[in-house]
N, C-alpha and C positions, 0 to 999 in steps of 0.2 A: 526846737533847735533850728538855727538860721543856716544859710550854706555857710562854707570851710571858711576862717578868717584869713587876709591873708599880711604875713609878719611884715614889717617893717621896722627897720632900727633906730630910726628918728624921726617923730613930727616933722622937725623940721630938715627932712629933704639930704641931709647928709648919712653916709653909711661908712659903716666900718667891720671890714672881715674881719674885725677880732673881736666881734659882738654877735654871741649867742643870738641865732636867730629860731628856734625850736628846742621844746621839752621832750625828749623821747621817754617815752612808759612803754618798758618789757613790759610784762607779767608772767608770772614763775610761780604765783599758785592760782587756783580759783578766786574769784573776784568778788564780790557782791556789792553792785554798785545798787541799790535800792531806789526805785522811781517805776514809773510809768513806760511802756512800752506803747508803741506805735498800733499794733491790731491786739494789743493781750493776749496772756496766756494764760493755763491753768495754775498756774502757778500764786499760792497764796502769797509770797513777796517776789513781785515781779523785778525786771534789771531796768533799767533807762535806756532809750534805744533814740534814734532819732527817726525822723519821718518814712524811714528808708527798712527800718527795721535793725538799723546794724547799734549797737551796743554801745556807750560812750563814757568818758570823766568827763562831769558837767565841770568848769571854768572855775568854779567857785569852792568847790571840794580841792579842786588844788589849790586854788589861793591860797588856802587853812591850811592844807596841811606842810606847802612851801613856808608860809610865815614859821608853823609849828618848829618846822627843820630850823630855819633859820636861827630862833632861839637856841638851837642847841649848838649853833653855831658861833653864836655870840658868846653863850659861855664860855666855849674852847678860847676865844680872843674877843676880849672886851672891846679892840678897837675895831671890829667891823660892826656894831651898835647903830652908827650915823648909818651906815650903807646898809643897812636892815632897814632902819625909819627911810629911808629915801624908797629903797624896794617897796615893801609891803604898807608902810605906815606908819604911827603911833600908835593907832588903836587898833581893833577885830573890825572895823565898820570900812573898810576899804575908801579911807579920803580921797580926794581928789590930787593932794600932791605925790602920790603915787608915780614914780617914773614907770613902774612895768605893769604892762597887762595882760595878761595869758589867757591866752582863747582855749575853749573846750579840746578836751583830746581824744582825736578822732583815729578810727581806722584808716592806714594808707591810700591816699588819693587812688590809686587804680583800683584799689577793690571800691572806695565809693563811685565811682564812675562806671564802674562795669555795673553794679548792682540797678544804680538809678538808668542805665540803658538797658539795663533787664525788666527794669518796672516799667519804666516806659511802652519799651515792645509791647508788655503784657496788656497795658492798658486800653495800648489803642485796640486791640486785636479782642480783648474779652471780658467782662462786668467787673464790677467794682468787688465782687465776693472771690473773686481767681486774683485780683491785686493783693488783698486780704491774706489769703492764702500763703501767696510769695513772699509777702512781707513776714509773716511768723514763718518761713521755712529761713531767710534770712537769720530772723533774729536763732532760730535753732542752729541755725549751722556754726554761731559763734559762741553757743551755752550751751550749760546742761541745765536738770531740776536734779536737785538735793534732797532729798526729804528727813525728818528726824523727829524729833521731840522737844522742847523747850524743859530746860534744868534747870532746877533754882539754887542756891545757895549751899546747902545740905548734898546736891546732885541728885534728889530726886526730880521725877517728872511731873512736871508741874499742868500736863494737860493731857490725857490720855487720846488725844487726837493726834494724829501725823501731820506735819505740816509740812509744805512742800518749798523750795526757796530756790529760786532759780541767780545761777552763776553765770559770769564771762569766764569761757575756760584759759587756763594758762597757753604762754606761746604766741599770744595776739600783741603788737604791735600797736600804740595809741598814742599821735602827736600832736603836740598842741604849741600853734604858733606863739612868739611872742610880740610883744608890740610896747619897742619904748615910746617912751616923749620926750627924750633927748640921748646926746648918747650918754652912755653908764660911763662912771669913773671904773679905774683898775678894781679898788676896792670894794665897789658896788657890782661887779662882775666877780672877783673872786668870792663874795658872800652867797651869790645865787648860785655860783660853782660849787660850795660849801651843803650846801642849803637841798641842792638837786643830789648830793651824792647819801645825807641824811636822812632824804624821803623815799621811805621804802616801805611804806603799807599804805592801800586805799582802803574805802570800803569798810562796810559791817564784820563784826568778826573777829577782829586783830587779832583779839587772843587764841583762838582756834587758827590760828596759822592764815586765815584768809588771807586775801589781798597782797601779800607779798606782790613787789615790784623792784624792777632796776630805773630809774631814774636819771638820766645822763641830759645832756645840754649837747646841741650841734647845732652848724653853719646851714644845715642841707636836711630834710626829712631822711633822705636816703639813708644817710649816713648808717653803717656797720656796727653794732652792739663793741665789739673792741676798739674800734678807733673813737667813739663819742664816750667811752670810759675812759681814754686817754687823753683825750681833749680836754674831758671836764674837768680830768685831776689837774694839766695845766692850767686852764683857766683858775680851779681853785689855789694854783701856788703851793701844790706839791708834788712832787719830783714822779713822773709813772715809774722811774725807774726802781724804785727803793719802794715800791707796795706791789701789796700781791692782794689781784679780785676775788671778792665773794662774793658769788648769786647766789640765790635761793634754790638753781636747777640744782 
C-alpha cells in the first residue's frame, strides 16, 4: 500500500462544495478483511494491514461492493442506470470511462502519523527486530484472533482442528478519499449517495453477522457519524427529516 491518496473533485481543476469528497466506513461489528499483514501473525487467516501495521479496505473491495449497492439502487429507480455506468462502468473490469475512483480506506490521518513517527523514533534508535515488534503491537491494538471450527452444510465440523482468524475490531473509523475526472452530474451524485447508504457489509463472513459497516459520503474526513448520515440522505434526495437511522450498534 502507497501513502494516503489525496481527493480531488476534478481533473480538471474546478471544485464544487456540493461534491462528495470522502467515503466514511464506521464498523459496528468485527471485520475480516482477509490479506497479508505487514510483520504476520499467528494467525491462520491474517487481516491486510499496511506497511505501518494499521489494518485497512483495499480500493477495490469497495469498488465491488459500491457497484453491488448501486444495482440495488437502480432497481429502486431505473433512471439512475446512466449515472451507475458513468460511476462504476458497464462491466466488473473497472473501464477507463469511469468518472470516480476511490482510494483505499484508511485509519484517520492522526492516528497514521502518530503511528509512522512512532516507527520512525523506534527505528532510528533500535534493530529492525523491535520495528517488528511495534509493527504487530500496531496491528494488535486495532484486532483481535477469533478461533472456531469450519461447518459444512449439514453443520457439522468439517476439520477437527481450530483454526484461528484474526478481525479489525468494531468502532474503527476507515476513509477513503475520492477522486473524480470531472465534476458529477446531480444524478451521478444522488446514485453514489444511494449507493453509500446500501453498502453495509465488508469482508468474509456476511452471513455470520461480520463486517457490518455504516457507510456515509462527506466534504471533510472529520466530518461526525450524524451529520455525514444527513448529508448523504441529502445528497441522495431524501428528505433526513422523514427517516429514522439504523446502525448495526
Amino acid at each position: 500500500m502507497t501513502g494516503p491518496e489525496t481527493p480531488t473533485r476534478a481533473d480538471d481543476g474546478t471544485a464544487d462544495a456540493d461534491t462528495p469528497a470522502y467515503l466514511l466506513v464506521d464498523l459496528v461489528a468485527p471485520a475480516i478483511f482477509a490479506g497479508a499483514s505487514a510483520a504476520g501473525t499467528a494467525a491462520d487467516s491474517d487481516v491486510v494491514t499496511d506497511s505501518h501495521g494499521l489494518p485497512y479496505l483495499p480500493r477495490q473491495r469497495i469498488a465491488a461492493r459500491l457497484r453491488d449497492a448501486a444495482v440495488t439502487a437502480v432497481r429502486a429507480d431505473r433512471a439512475l442506470l446512466p449515472a451507475a455506468h458513468a460511476l462504476f462502468g458497464t462491466s466488473r473490469r473497472h473501464g477507463p470511462g469511469r468518472i470516480l475512483r476511490v482510494g483505499h480506506a484508511t485509519p484517520p490521518e492522526p492516528v497514521r502519523a502518530a503511528v509512522a513517527w512512532a516507527l520512525e523514533q523506534r527505528a532510528s534508535a533500535e534493530s529492525g527486530g523491535a520495528v517488528n515488534t511495534l509493527v504487530r503491537a500496531v496491528t494488535d491494538a486495532f484486532t483481535s484472533v477469533e478461533s472456531g471450527v469450519a461447518i459444512d452444510g449439514d453443520g457439522a465440523p468439517t476439520d477437527a482442528r481450530l483454526r484461528t482468524v484474526r478481525v479489525v475490531d468494531p468502532g474503527l473509523r476507515l476513509t477513503a478519499p475520492l477522486r473524480w475526472t470531472r465534476r458529477p452530474a446531480a444524478d451521478e451524485v444522488r446514485c453514489l449517495a444511494r449507493a453509500a447508504l446500501a453498502f453495509t457489509q465488508a469482508g468474509l463472513k456476511s452471513g455470520r453477522g461480520r463486517g457490518r459497516l455504516d457507510a456515509r459520503l462527506a466534504d471533510d474526513p472529520g466530518t461526525d457519524s450524524a451529520d455525514a448520515h444527513t448529508r448523504t440522505l441529502t445528497w441522495a434526495g431524501i428528505d433526513p427529516e422523514r427517516t429514522v437511522r439504523e446502525t448495526g450498534v
